[in-house]
C-alpha positions in Angstrom: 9.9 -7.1 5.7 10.5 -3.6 7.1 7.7 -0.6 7.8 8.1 3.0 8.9 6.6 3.7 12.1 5.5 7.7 12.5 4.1 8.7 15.5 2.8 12.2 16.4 1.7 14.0 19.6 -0.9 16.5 18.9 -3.8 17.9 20.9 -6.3 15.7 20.9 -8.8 18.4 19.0 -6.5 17.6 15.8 -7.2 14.1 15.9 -9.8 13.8 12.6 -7.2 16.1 10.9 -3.8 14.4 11.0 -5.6 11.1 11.1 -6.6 12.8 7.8 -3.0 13.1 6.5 -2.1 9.9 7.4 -4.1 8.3 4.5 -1.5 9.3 2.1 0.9 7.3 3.1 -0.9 4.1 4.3 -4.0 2.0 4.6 -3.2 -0.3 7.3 -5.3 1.9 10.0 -4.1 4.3 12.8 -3.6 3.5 16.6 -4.6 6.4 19.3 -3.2 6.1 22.3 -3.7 8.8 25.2 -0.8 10.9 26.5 -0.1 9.9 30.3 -1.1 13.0 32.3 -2.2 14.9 29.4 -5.9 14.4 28.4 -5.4 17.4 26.2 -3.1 15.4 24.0 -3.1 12.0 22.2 -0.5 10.1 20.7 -1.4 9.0 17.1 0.6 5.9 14.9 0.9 5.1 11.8 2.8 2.3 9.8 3.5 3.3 6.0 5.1 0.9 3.0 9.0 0.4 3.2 9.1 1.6 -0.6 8.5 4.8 0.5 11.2 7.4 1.7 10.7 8.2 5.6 12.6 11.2 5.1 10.2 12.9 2.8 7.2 11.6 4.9 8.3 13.8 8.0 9.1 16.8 6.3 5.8 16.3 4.3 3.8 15.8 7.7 5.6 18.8 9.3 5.1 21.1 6.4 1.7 20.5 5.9 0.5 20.6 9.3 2.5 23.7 10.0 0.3 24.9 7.1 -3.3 23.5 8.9 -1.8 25.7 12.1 -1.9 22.5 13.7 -0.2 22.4 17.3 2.0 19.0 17.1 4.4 18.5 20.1 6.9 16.0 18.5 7.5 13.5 15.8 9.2 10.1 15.8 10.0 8.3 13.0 11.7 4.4 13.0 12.0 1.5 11.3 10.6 -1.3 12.2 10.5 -5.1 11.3 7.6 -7.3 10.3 7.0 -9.1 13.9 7.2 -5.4 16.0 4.7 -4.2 13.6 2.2 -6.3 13.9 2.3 -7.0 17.8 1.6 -2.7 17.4 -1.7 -2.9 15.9 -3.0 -6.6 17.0 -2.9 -5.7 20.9 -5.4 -3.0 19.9 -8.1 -5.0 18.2 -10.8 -6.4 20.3 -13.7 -8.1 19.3 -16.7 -6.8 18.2 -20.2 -7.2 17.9 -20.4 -5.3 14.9 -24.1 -6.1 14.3 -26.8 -7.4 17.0 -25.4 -10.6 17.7 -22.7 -11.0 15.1 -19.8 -10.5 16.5 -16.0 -10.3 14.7 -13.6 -12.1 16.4 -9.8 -11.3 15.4 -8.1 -14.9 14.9 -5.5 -14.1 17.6 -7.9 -12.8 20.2 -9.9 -15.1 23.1 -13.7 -14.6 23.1 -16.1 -16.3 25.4 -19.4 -16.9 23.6 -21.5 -17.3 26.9 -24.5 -15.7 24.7 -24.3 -17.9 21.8 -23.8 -15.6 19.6 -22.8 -15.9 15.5 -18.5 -15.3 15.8 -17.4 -14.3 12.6 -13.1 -15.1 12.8 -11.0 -12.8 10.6 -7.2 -13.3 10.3 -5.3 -10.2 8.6 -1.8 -8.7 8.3 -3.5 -5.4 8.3 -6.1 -3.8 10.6 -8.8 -2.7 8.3 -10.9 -5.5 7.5 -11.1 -6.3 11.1 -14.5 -4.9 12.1 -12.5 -2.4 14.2 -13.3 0.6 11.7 -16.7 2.8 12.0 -16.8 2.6 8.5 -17.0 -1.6 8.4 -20.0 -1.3 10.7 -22.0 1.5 9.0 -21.2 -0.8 5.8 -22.9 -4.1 7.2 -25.7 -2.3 8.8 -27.0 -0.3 5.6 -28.0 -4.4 4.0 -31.8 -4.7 3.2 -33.5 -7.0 4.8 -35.2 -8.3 1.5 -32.1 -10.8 0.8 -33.6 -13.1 -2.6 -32.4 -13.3 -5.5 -29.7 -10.5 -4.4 -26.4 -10.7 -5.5 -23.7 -8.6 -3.3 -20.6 -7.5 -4.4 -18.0 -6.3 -2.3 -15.0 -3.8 -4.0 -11.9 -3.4 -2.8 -12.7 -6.9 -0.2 -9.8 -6.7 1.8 -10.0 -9.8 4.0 -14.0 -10.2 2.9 -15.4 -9.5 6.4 -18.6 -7.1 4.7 -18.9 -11.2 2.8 -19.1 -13.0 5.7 -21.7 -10.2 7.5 -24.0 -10.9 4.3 -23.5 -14.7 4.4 -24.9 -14.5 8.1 -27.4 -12.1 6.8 -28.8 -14.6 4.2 -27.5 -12.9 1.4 -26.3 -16.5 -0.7 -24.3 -15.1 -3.9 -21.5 -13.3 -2.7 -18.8 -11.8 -4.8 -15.8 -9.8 -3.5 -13.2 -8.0 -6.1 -10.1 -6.5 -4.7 -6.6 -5.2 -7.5 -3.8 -6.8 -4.5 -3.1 -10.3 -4.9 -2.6 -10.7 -1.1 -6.0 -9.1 0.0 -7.7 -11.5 -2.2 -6.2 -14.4 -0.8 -6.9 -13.1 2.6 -10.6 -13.4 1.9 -10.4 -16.9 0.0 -8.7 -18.3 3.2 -11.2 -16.3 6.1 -14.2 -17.3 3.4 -12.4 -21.0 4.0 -12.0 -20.7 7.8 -15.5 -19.1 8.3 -17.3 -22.0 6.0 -18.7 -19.2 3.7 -18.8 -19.9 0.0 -18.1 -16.5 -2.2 -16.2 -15.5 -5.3 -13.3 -13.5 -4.6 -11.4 -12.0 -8.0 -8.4 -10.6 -8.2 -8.4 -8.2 -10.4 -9.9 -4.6 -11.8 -13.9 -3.8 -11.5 -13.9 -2.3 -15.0 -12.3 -5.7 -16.9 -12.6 -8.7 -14.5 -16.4 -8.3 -13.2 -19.3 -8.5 -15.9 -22.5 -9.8 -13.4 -25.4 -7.1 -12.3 -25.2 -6.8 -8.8 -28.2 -5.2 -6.7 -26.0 -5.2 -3.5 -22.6 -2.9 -3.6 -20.2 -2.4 -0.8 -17.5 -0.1 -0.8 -15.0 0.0 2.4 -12.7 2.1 0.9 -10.6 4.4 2.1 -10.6 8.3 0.6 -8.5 8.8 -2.3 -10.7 5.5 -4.9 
């Protein structure tokens, strides 16, 4: 498999705001990387889906932030294979304690527990879902603390990291819903790994969920 790499030198200012564009064409998260010599500037990456026309991407980028009056100093755009991408994201995910002693380790990153603390392993193909993202961690630390008889439900799943958070949490019936076929077998087999039981469903909240639940969590990105 194939993905278009775009990468964009900006000033650093215009970070939130191209960051912004960028959803459009993909989910699988952004790297930032500075600009050597120019702390003014930063260097933003993003992988989007080989179905989709690199050509048009560009010329939509460039158009649109001409439009914003946003200052860009170059963009690249390549194609890449399978094993380039993901040696680009996976170098930049570290692990983290994403709640007071719960920490999310990536599956292909070393971490020394000298402090005993709960390690939460998540594989993925794709960054979110990692416990990399502000959003993941404002997520797992709005739980309530009352946990019985609650029933959490996680849309949109991904590889079921807000799941394992509850688990640790004491939250016991866990569901997680997500509409792609590969995220929810991402979060059977880190569910698996982690020795969490949940449900994961493939499928659409409207038709394939019909429980209450008095726990929602949403890690979505803008556009659902």
């Amino acid at each position: 498999m194939q993905w278009i790499e775009i990468s964009i030198v900006c000033e650093r200012v215009a970070t939130d705001e191209v960051t912004t564009l960028f959803d459009d064409y993909t989910d699988n998260g952004i790297i930032e990387e500075d600009v050597e010599d120019q702390p003014n500037l930063i260097k933003l990456t993003m992988y989007a889906y080989p179905s989709l026309d690199m050509d048009m991407i560009k010329t939509d980028l460039e158009k649109r932030l001409a439009e914003d009056n946003i200052k860009v100093i170059s963009i690249d755009t390549d194609i890449i294979d399978e094993s380039t991408w993901l040696n680009s994201w996976q170098q930049y995910i570290e692990p983290t304690e994403i709640l007071p002693n719960i920490v999310i380790k990536p599956a292909w990153q070393e971490y020394d527990n000298v402090d005993n603390k709960t390690v939460i392993e998540i594989d993925s193909d794709i960054s979110f879902g990692t416990g990399a993202h502000e959003t993941t961690r404002t997520c797992a630390d709005s739980a309530p603390m009352d946990f019985d008889k609650v029933t959490c439900l996680d849309i949109g799943t991904g590889t079921g990291i807000l799941l394992l958070i509850a688990a640790h949490l004491g939250i016991k019936k866990l569901v997680g819903i997500d509409i792609e076929e590969y995220a929810a077998n991402q979060a059977k087999i880190n569910c698996e790994n982690n020795q969490i039981r949940a449900e994961i469903i493939c499928g659409d909240l409207d038709t394939d969920f019909n429980e209450i639940a008095q726990l929602i969590v949403a890690n979505l990105t803008v556009d659902p």
